[in-house]
PyMOL Python script that loads the backbone (N, CA, C, O; Angstrom):
from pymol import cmd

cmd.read_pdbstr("""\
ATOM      1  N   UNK A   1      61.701 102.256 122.385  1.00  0.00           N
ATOM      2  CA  UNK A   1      60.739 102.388 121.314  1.00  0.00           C
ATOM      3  C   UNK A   1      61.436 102.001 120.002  1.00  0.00           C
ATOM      4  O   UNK A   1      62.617 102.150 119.688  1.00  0.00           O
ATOM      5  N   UNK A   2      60.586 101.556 119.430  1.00  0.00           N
ATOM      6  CA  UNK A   2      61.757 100.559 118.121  1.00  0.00           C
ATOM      7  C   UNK A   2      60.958 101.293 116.988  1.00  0.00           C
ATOM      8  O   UNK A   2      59.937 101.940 117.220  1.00  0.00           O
ATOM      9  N   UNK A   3      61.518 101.136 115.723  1.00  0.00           N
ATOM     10  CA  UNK A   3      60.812 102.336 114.677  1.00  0.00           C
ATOM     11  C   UNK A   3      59.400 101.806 114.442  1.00  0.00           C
ATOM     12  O   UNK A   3      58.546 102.652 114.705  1.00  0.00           O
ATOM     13  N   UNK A   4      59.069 100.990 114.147  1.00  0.00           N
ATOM     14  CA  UNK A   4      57.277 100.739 114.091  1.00  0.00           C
ATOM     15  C   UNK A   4      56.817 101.755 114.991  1.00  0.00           C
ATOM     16  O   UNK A   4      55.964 102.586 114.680  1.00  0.00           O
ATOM     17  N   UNK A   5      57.597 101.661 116.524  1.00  0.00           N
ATOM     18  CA  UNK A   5      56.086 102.297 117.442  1.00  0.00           C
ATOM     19  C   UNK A   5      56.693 103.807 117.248  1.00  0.00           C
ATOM     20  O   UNK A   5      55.837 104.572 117.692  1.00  0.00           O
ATOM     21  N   UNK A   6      57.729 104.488 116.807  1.00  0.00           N
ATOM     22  CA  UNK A   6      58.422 105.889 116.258  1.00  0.00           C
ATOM     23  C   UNK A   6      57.302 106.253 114.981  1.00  0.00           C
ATOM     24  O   UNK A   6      56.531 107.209 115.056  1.00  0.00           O
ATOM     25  N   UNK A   7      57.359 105.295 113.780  1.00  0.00           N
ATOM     26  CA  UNK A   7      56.410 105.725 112.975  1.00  0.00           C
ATOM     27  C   UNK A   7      54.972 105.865 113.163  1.00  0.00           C
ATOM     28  O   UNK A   7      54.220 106.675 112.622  1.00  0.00           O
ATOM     29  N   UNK A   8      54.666 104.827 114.129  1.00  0.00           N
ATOM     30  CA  UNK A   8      53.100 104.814 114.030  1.00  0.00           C
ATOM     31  C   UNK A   8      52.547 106.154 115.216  1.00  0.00           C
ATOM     32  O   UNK A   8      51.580 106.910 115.313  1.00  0.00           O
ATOM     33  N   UNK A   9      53.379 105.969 115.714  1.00  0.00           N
ATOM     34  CA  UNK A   9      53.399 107.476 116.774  1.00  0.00           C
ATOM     35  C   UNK A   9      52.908 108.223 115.935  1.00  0.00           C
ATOM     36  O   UNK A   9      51.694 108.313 115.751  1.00  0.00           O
ATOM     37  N   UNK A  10      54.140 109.136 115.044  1.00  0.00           N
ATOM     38  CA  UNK A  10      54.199 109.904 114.176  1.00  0.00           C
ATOM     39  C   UNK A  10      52.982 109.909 112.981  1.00  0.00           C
ATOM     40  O   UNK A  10      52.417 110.995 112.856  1.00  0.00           O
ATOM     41  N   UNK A  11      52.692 109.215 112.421  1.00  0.00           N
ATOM     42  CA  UNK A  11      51.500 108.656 111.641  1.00  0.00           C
ATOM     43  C   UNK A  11      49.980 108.677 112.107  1.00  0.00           C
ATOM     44  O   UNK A  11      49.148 108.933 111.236  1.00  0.00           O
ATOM     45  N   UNK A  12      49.525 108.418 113.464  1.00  0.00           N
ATOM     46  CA  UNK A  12      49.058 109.334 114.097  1.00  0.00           C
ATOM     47  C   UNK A  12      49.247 110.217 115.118  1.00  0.00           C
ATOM     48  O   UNK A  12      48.813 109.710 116.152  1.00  0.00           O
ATOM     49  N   UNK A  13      49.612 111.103 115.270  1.00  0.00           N
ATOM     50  CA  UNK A  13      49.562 112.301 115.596  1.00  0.00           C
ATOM     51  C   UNK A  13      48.361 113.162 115.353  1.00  0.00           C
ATOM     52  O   UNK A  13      47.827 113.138 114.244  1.00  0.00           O
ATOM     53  N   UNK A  14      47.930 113.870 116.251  1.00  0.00           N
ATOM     54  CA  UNK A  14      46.803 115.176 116.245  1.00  0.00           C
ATOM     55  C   UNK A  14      47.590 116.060 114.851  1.00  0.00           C
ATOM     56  O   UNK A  14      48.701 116.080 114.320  1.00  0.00           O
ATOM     57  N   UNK A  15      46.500 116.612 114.704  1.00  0.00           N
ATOM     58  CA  UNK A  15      47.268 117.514 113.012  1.00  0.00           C
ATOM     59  C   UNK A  15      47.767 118.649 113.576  1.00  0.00           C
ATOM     60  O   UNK A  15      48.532 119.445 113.030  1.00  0.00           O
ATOM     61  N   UNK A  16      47.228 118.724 114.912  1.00  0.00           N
ATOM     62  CA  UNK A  16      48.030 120.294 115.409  1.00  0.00           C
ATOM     63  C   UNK A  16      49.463 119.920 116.121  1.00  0.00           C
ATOM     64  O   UNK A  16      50.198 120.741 116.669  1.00  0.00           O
ATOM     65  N   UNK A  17      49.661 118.782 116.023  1.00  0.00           N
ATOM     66  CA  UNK A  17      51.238 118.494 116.785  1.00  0.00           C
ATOM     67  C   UNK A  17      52.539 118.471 116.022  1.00  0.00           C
ATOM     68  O   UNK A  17      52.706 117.888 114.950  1.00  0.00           O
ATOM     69  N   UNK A  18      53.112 118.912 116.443  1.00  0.00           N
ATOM     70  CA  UNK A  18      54.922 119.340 115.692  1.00  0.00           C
ATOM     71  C   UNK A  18      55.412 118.358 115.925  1.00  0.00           C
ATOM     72  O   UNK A  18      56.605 118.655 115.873  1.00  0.00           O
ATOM     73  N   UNK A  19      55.314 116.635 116.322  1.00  0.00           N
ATOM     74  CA  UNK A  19      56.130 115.752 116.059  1.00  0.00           C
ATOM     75  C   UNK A  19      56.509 115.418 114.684  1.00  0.00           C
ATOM     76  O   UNK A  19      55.700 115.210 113.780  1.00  0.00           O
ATOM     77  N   UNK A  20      57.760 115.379 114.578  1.00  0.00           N
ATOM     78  CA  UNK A  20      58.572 114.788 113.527  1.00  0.00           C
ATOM     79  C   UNK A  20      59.492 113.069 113.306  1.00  0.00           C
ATOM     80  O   UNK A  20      59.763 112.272 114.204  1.00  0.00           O
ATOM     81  N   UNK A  21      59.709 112.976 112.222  1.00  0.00           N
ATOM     82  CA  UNK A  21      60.617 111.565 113.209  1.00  0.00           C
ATOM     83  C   UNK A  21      61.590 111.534 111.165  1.00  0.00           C
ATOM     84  O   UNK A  21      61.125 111.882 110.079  1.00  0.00           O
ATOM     85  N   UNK A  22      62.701 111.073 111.459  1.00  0.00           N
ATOM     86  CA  UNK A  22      63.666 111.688 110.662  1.00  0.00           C
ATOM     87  C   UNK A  22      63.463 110.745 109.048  1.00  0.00           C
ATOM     88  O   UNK A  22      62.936 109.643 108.894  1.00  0.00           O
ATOM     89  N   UNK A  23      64.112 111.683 107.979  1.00  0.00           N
ATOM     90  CA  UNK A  23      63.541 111.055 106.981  1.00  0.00           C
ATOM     91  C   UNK A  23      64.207 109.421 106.686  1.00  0.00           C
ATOM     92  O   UNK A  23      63.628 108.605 105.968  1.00  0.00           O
ATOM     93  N   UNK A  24      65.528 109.148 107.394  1.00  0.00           N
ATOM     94  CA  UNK A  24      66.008 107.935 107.325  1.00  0.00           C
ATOM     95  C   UNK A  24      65.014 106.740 107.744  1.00  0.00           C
ATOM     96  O   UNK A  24      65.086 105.547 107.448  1.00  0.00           O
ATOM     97  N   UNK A  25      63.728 107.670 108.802  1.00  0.00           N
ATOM     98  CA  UNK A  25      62.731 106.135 108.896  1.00  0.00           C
ATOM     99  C   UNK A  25      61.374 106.604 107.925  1.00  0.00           C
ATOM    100  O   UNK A  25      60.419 105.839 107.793  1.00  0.00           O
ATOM    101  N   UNK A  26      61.416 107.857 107.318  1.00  0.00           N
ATOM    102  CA  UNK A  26      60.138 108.249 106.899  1.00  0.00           C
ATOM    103  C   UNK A  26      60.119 107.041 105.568  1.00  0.00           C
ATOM    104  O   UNK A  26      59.309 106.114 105.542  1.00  0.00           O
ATOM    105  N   UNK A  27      60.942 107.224 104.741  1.00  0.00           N
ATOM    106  CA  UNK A  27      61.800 106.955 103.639  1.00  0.00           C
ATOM    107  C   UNK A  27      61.218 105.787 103.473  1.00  0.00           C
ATOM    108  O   UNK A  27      60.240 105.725 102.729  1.00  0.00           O
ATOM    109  N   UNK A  28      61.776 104.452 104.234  1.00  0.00           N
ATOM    110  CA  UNK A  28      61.777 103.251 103.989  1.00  0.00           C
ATOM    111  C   UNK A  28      60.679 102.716 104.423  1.00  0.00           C
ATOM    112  O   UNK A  28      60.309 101.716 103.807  1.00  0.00           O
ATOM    113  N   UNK A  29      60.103 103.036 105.209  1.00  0.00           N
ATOM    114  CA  UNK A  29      58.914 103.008 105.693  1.00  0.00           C
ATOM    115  C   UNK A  29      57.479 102.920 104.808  1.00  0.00           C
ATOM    116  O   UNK A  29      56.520 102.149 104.828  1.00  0.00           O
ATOM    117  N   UNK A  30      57.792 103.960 104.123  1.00  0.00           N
ATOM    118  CA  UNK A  30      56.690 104.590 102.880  1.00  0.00           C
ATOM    119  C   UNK A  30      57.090 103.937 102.022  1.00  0.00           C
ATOM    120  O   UNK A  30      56.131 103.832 101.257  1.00  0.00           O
ATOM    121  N   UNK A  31      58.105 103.273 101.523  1.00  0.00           N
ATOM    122  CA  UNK A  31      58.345 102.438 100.492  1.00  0.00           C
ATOM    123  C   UNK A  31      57.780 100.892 100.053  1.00  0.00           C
ATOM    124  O   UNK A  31      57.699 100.234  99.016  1.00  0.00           O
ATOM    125  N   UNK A  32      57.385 100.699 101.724  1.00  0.00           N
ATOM    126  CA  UNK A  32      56.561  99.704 101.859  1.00  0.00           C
ATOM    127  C   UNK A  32      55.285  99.736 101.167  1.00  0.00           C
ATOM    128  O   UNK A  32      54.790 100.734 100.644  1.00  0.00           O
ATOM    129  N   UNK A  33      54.733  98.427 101.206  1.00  0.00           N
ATOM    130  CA  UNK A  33      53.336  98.604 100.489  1.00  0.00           C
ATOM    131  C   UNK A  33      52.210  98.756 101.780  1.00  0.00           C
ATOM    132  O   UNK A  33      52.076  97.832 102.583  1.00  0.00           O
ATOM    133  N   UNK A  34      51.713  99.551 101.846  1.00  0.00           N
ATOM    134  CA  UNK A  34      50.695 100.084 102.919  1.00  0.00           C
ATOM    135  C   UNK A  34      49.871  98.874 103.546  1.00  0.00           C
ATOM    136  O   UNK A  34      49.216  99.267 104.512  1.00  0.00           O
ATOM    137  N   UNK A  35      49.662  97.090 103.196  1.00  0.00           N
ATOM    138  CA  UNK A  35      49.442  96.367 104.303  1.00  0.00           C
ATOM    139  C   UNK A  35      50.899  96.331 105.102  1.00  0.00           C
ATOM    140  O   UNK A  35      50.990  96.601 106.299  1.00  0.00           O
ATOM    141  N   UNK A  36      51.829  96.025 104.409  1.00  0.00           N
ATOM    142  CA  UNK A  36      53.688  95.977 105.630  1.00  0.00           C
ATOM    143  C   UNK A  36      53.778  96.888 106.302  1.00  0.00           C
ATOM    144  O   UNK A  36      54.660  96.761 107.152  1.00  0.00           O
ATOM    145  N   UNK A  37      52.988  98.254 106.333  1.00  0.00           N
ATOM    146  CA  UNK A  37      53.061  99.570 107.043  1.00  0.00           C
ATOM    147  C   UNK A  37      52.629  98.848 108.487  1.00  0.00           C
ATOM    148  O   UNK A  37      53.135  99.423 109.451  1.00  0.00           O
ATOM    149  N   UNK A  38      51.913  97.865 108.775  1.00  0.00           N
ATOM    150  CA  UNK A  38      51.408  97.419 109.457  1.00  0.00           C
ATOM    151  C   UNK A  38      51.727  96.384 110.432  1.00  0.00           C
ATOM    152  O   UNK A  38      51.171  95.935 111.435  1.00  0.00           O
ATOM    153  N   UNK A  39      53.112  96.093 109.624  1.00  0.00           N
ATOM    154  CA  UNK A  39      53.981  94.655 110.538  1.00  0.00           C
ATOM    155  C   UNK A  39      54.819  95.513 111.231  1.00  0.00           C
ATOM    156  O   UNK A  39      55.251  96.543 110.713  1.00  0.00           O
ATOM    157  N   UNK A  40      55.132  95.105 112.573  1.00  0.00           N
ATOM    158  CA  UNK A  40      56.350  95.576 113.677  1.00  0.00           C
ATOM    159  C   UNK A  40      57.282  95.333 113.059  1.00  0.00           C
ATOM    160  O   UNK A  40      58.131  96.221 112.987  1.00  0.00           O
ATOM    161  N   UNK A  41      57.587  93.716 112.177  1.00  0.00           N
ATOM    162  CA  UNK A  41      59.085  93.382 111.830  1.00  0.00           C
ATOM    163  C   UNK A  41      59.156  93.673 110.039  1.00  0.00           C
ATOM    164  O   UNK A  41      60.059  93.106 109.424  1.00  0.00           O
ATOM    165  N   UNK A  42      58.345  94.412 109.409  1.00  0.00           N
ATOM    166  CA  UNK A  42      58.411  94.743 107.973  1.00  0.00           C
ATOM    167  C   UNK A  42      58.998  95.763 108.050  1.00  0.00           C
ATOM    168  O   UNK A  42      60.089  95.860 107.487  1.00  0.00           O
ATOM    169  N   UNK A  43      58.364  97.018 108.892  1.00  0.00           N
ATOM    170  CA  UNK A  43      59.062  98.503 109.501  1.00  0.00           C
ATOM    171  C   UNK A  43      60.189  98.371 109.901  1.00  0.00           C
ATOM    172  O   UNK A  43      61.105  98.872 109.249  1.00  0.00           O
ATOM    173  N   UNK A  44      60.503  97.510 111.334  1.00  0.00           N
ATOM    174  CA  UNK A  44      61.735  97.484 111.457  1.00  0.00           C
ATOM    175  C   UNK A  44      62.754  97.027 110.748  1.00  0.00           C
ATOM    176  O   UNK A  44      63.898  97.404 111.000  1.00  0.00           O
ATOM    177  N   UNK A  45      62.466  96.089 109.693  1.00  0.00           N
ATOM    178  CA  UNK A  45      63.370  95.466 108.644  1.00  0.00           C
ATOM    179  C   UNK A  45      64.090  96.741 107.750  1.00  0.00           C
ATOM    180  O   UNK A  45      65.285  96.945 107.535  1.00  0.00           O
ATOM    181  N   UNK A  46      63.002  97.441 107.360  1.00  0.00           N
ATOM    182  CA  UNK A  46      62.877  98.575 106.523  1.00  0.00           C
ATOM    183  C   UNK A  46      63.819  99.676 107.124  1.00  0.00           C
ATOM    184  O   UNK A  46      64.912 100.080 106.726  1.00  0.00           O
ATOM    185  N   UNK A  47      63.045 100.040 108.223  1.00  0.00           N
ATOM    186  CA  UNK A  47      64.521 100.880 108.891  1.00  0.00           C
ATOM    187  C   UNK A  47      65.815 100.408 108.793  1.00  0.00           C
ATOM    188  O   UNK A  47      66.687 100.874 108.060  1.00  0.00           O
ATOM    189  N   UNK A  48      65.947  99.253 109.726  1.00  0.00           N
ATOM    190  CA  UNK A  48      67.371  98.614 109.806  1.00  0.00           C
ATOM    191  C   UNK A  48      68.541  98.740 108.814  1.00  0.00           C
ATOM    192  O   UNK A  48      69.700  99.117 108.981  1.00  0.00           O
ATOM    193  N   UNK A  49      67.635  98.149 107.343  1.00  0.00           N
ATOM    194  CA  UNK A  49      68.101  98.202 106.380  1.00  0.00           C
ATOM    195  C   UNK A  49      68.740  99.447 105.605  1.00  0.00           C
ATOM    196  O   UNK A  49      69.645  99.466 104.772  1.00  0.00           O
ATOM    197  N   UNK A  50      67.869 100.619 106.226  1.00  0.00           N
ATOM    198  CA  UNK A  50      68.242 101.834 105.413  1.00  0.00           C
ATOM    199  C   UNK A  50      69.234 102.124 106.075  1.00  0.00           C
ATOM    200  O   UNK A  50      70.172 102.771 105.610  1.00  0.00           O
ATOM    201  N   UNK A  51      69.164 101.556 107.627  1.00  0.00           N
ATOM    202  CA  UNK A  51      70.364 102.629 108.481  1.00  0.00           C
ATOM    203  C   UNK A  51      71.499 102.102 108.364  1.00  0.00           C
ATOM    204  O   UNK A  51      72.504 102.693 108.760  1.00  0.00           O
ATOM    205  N   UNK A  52      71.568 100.351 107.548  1.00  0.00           N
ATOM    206  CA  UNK A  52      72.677 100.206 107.844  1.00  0.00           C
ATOM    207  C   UNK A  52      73.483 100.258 105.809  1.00  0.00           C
ATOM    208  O   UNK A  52      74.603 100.065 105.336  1.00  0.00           O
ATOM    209  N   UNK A  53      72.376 100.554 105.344  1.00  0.00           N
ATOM    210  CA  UNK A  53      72.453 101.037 103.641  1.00  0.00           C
ATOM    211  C   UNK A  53      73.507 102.723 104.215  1.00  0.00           C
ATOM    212  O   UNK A  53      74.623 103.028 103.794  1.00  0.00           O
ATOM    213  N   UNK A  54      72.830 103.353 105.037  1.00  0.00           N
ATOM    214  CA  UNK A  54      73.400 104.906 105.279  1.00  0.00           C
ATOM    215  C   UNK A  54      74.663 104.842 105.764  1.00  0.00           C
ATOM    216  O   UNK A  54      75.412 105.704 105.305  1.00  0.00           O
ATOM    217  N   UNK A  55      75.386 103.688 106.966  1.00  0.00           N
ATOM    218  CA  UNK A  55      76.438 104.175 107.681  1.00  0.00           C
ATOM    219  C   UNK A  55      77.267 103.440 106.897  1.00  0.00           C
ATOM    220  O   UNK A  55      78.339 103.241 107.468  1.00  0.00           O
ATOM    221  N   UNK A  56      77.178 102.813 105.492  1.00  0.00           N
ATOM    222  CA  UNK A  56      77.848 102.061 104.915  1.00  0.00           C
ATOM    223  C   UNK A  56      78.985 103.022 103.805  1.00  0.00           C
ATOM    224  O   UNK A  56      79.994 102.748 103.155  1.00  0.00           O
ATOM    225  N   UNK A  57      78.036 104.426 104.076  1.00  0.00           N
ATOM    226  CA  UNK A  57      78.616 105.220 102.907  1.00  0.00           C
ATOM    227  C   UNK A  57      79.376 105.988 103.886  1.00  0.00           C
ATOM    228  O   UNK A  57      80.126 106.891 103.515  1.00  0.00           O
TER     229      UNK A  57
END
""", "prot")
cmd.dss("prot")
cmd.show_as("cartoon", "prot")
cmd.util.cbc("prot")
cmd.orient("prot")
């Protein structure tokens, strides 16, 4: 599962469900402009980028 289908999981979800998914993909994700919320490779860009912005520090 690659982060698009992690977020969009998460994004819908039933409102009564306790899935979570971590803020390193919430983050970059939401930073997008809400049509790119929508591309497989805008999300995953977005992740990628943060995770490899994070293990850099």
């Amino acid at each position: 599962m690659d982060a698009f289908d992690r977020f969009w999981q998460w994004a819908d979800k039933p409102l009564e469900s306790t899935l979570t998914i971590p803020a390193e993909l919430h983050r970059p994700v939401m930073e997008l402009a809400p049509e790119d919320r929508h591309s497989r490779a805008a999300v995953n860009q977005a992740a990628a980028h943060a995770q490899n912005t994070s293990d850099a520090h």
